[in-house]
Steps between C-alpha positions, in 0.01 A plus 500: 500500500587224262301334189595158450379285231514139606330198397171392735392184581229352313147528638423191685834344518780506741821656419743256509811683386850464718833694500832455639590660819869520613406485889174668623566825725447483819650124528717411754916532366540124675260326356377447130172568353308234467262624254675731183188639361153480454240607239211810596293345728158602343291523832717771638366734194146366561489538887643868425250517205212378770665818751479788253156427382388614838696811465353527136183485637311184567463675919252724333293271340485215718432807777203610263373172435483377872363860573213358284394331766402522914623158618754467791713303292541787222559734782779294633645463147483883403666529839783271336555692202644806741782612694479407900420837689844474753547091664374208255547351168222463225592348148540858360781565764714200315478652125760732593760262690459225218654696245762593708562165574484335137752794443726328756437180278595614191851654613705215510391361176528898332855538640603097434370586136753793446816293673398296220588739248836517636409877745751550787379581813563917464303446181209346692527758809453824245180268322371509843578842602316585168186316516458635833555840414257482191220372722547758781395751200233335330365441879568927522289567127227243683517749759480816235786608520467697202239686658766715649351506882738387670395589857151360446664149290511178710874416464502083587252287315479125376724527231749667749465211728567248252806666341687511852376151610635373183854717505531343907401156374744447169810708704382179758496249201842620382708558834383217720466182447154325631575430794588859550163575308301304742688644844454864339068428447530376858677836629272719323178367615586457882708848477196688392307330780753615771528833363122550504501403825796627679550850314289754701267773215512849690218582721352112407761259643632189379339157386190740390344367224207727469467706187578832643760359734754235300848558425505442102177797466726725730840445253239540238373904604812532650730449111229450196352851384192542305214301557451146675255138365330326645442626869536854591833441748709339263538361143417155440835446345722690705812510580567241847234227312709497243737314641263182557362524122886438457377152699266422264713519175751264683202254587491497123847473439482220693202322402719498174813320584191215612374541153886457324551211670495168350263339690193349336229738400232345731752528814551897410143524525444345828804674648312829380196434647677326849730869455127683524311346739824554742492846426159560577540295861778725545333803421194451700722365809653876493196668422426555899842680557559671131150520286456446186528822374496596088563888568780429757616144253573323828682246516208251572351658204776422322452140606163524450506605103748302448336190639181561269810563234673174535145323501381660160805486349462136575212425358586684181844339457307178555220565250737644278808359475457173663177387322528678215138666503603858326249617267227614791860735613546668156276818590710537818831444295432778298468714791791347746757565165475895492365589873647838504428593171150463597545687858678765390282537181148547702645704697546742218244426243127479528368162375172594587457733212669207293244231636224811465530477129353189466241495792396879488203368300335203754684540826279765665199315458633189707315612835629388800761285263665816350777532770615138431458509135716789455777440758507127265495690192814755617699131632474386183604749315802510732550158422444566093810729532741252671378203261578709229830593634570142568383388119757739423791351737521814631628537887576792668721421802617779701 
């Protein structure tokens, strides 16, 4: 992993900076880019920022404030704030997928930025090769891997996923040009579908999309050792659904080149949310013949996150970068600037004994309210660390 020291925007104003670009990757050789550069496009950090803090914890306490109280409609938002069991989407089952996505973003501009600095294809392909190989570990220490237990240790994981959706979706950035890019999301998405469906599981049959009876579970028990998340007949990211997470990242990737272009701010943001709501129709129009599926990541799930995606990202870019309203973003900024440090560090470190320090004294004699108040006191601390880490100009990519 990598420290960089870099200077941050300023709270409450847009970034406006701009660099040179020879000829964005993953351009077409016959035709020119339109647009040579742009600046950091401050609601990409934000939105990101606005993903992690679920992961950081705002699920818990939203969870134990609504669990404060016996109405339907805190019910059906708890309900929100989880996984789906198998078939369905709640708002939790898009935290995951979003990143993912906004990863997908940020590759063009990442790799345009290096071309910049005069790095030759090769030069890129080992950067790549590197990045994804440093995630695959920290994803492995997430995992314990220096616990030694290696036929009890889940081998895949989130930070697993994201390392090979990003390696797939940068090799696509650098070897095919957008067109290419578009045909091979296309391919993925409808492949997995037939596959699913036409590949018979032993002693199940083929097009079974139960959880004890579908093709990417089977490949799962059949090649992955140790143990499985989040359903007992496969891992959540295994092997097969892999390859539509790929999807995903290219979504991204593509929702970029929209972004780069130089049409007017206002347009991008309609053509994001137009992008979105077609997504969604999509998604739900498959539903009936592949469901929407987070464990499996079918491909109308892909559709589906990435509809909600498209639609948030959206509204951000328009709040953001369009209008110019920043300052409410900061908090999230913070966050969306160092999301693995932050992943990778509560993983390994116990805030709660940080946060404890301070709230040892009070927090126990909260009643009902001490659940909430301390899973807010151990966010904030979280958030403490990566404000001080970005006072410092201090980024750790991977």
């Amino acid at each position: 992993m990598t420290t960089t020291v870099q200077e941050r925007p300023a709270a409450g104003r847009r970034d406006t900076s701009s660099r040179p670009v020879s000829k964005p990757v993953g351009g077409d050789a016959r035709t020119p880019a339109r647009n040579p550069g742009m600046g950091r496009i401050t609601s990409i950090d934000a939105l990101r920022g606005f993903d992690m803090v679920w992961i950081m914890g705002a699920d818990g306490f939203f969870t134990a404030v609504l669990q404060l109280s016996d109405a339907p409609l805190a019910k059906t938002l708890r309900d929100q704030l989880d996984h789906s069991a198998w078939h369905g989407f709640t708002f939790y089952d898009l935290i995951f997928p979003l990143f993912v996505f906004l990863a997908g973003v940020s590759i063009p501009l990442a790799l345009d930025a290096r071309m910049a600095r005069g790095e030759a294809r090769p030069v890129l392909v080992r950067h790549v090769l590197w990045r994804t190989a440093t995630l695959f570990v920290l994803g492995l220490l997430v995992n314990h891997l220096l616990d030694l237990r290696f036929a009890q240790m889940r081998w895949p994981g989130v930070l697993q996923r994201i390392a090979l959706c990003y390696c797939m979706a940068s090799l696509a950035v650098l070897y095919l040009s957008r067109r290419g890019q578009a045909m091979l999301l296309g391919a993925l998405l409808v492949g997995y579908w037939l596959v699913l469906l036409f590949v018979p599981v032993p002693h199940a049959g083929a097009g079974i999309l139960t959880q004890e009876g579908n093709l990417a579970g089977y490949l799962d028990r059949l090649f992955i050792p140790g143990r499985f998340c989040c359903y007992p007949f496969g891992d959540n990211e295994g092997l097969l659904s892999t390859v539509p997470a790929v999807g995903t990242a290219l979504l991204g990737v593509m929702t970029c080149y929209w972004l780069r272009s130089d049409r007017r701010p206002q347009r991008k943001a309609a053509g994001l949310a137009a992008a979105g709501v077609s997504c969604l129709l999509i998604s739900l129009a498959w539903n009936p013949f592949f469901p929407i599926n987070k464990i499996l990541w079918t491909s109308s799930y892909v559709l589906q996150a990435g509809g909600w995606s498209l639609l948030l990202l959206a509204l951000f870019y328009w709040v953001i970068d369009v209008r110019g309203w920043t300052r409410w973003s900061f908090p999230f900024v913070v966050i969306g600037m160092n999301p693995i440090t932050i992943y990778v560090a509560q993983a390994l470190l116990d805030f709660g004994i940080v946060a404890g320090i301070v709230t040892h004294g009070f927090i126990h004699q909260l009643g009902p309210y001490e659940a909430a108040a301390q899973a807010l006191s151990v966010l904030l601390t979280k958030w403490l660390f990566l404000y001080f880490l970005y006072r410092q100009r201090i980024f750790l990519k991977a």
